[in-house]
N, C-alpha and C positions, 0 to 999 in steps of 0.2 A: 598445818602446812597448806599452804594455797597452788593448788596443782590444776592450772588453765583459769578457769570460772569458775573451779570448785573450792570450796576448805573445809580439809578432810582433819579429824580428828585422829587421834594417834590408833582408836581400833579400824578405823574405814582404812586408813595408811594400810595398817599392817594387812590388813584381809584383799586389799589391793595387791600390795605387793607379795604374796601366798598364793593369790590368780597370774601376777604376773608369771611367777614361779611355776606354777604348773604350765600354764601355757607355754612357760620355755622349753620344757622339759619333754612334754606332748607334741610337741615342732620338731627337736632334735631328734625323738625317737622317729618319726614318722619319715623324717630323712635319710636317716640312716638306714632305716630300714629299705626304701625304695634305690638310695646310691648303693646298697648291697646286693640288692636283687640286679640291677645294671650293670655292677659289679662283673658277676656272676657270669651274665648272659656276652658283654663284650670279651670277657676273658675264654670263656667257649668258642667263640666265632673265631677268636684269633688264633689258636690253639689247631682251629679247624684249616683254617686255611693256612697253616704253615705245613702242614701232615698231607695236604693236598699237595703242596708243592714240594715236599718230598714225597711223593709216590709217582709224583711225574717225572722226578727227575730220576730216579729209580726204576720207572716202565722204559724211557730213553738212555738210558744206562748201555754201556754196551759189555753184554756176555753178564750182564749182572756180578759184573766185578766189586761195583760201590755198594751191592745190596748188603750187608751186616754195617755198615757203616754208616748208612742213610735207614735202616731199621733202629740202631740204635741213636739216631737222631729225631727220629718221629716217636719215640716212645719218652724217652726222658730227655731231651732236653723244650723240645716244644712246648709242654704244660709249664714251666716256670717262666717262659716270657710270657705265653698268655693270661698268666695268672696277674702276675706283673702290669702288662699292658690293660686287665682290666682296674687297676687301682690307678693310674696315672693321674687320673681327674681326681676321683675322691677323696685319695687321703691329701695332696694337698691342699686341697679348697676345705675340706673339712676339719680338719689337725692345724693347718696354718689358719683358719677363720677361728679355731677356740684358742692358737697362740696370742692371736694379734688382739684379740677381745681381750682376753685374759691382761695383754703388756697395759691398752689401753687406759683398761682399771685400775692396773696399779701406777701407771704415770699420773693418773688424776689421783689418786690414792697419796703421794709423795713418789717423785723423781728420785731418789735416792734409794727407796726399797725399789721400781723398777729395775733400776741399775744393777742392785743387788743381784736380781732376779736371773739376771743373764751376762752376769758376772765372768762367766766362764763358756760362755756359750763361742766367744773368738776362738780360745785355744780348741775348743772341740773343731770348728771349722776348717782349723789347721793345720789339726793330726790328723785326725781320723780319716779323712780322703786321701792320704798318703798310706797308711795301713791299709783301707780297701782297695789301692791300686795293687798292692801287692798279691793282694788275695784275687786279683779277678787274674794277676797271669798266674798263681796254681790253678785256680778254675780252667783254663784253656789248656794247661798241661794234662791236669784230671778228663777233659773232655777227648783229647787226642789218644790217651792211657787206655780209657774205657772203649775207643773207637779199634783199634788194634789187639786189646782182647778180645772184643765181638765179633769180628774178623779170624782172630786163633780159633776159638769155639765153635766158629762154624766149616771150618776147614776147609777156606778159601784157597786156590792157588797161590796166594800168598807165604803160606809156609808149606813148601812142597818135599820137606826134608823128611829123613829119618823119625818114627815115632819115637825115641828114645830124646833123638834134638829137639822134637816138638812138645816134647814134654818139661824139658829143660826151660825153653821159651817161654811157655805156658805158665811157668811156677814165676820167672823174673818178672812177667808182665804182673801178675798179678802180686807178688812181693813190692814192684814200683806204683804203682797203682794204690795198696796199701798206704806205703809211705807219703804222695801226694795228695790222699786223703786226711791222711794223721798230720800232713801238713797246715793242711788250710783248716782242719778243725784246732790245731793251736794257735794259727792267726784271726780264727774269728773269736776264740778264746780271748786272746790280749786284746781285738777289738774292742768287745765286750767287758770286760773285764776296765779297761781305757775309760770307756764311755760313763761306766758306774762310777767309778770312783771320781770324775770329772762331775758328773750329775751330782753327789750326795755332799761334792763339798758347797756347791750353792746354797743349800741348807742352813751353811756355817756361814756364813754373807749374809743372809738375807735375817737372818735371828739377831746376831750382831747390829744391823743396822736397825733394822725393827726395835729390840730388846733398847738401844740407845736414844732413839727417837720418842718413845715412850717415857724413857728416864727423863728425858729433856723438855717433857709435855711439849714438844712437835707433833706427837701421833697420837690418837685416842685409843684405847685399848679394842675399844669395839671396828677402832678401823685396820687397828695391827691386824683384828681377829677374821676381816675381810679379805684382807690382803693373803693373808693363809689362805683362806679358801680359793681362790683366786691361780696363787700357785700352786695347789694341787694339781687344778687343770691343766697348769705350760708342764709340768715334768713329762705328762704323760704320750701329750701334744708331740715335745721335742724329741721322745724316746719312737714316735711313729714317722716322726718326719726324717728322724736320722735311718731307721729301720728300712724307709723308703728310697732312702737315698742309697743306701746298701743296696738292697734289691734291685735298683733303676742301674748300676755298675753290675752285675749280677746279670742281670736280663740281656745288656748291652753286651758284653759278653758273650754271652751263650748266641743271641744272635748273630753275632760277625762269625761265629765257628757254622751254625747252622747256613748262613751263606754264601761261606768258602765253599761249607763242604757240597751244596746245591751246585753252583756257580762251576766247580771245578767235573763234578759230571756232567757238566753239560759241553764244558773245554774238550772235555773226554771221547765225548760225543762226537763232535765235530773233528776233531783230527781224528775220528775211525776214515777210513779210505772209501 
């Protein structure tokens, strides 16, 4: 093979392409590893400054009426946007950079095992953000459920009744609360559950056309056995780009509730006299 100015015999080939290969391998980790440590440190800072701005709005609070409510806002719901907001860059530059390689390959590979490849990749785009809508409003109901039992258990002037009626309240909140839990973990259940059996019939596509193209001496075995490797990579890619896409509905989410709920003590605020 004549590679620039040089021609490499079939061991220099392969002892080439074994350095390419590590070299690949040595670059991905060493990214990874630094987009993780970035990761890390912008998802803290973000984390940070939304806990600040609920404690502000919580010191201007009047009578500390919003305090169990903006307590249980700086506690759980600010670490999964910051968490979220530190992945916004990585996973798609990273997950979409080893899909798009990976598609590349196999459209120079044959057009037709591409194809295969992402056979089903439309209908996923088309269910499944409809199922995640669904899930982000029990999310906002789960967030409102947990903000008014935080409120019961602190024994806010909010339920100023009889301890017998407050006890009564106390079990329904938490019985409903219950149930919009057991909710959204069946709708992330069918998500999921959706998303797999969408994934693993690509499989049965891609074997079909490969397995045919082989028959047909259109494909060489050794390039069928490329093209596999190739798609190991997109499965894994699309199961984190779709994962992300959940979580970025998720995130968006919890922060429109953490803004209300900021926003509306500050409303609070200003109409004290």
């Amino acid at each position: 093979m004549d590679l620039f100015a040089f021609k490499l015999d079939q061991v220099s080939l392969l002892i080439l392409l074994c350095a390419g290969y590590l070299g690949a391998i040595t670059l991905n980790g060493t990214i990874k590893y630094y987009a993780s440590t970035a990761q890390g440190q912008i998802a803290e800072r973000i984390v940070r400054r939304l806990r600040i701005a609920v404690l502000r709005a919580q010191a201007h609070s009047p009578e500390r009426a919003d305090g169990p409510a903006l307590i249980s806002v700086a506690i759980s719901e600010c670490e999964p946007i910051g968490y979220f907001g530190g992945s916004m860059l990585s996973v798609p530059v990273l997950q979409g950079g080893t899909l798009l390689t990976s598609l590349a390959f196999l459209f120079m590979q044959d057009v037709l095992m591409a194809l295969a490849a992402v056979v089903m990749l439309p209908v996923q785009i088309a269910v499944l953000p409809r199922l995640q809508s669904r899930i982000n409003v029990a999310v906002r109901k789960r967030v409102h459920a947990t903000r008014s039992l935080s409120a019961a258990l602190s024994g806010t002037p909010e339920f100023p009744a009889a301890p017998s009626s407050t006890s009564r309240e106390r079990l329904r909140q938490i019985e409903e609360l219950e149930a919009i839990r057991l909710r959204i973990n069946e709708m992330k259940a069918r998500l999921k559950s959706l998303y797999n059996f969408t994934s693993n019939l690509t499989p049965f596509f891609f074997f079909t056309v490969g397995g045919y193209l082989v028959i047909q001496n259109r494909l060489s075995i050794g390039a069928l056995v490329a093209a596999l490797a190739a798609y190991k990579e997109i499965n894994p890619s699309l199961r984190e780009l779709f994962g992300f896409l959940q979580a970025w509905s998720d995130a968006r989410a919890r922060y429109e509730e953490v803004t209300r709920t900021i926003n509306s003590s500050k409303h609070r605020e200003l109409a004290q006299p």
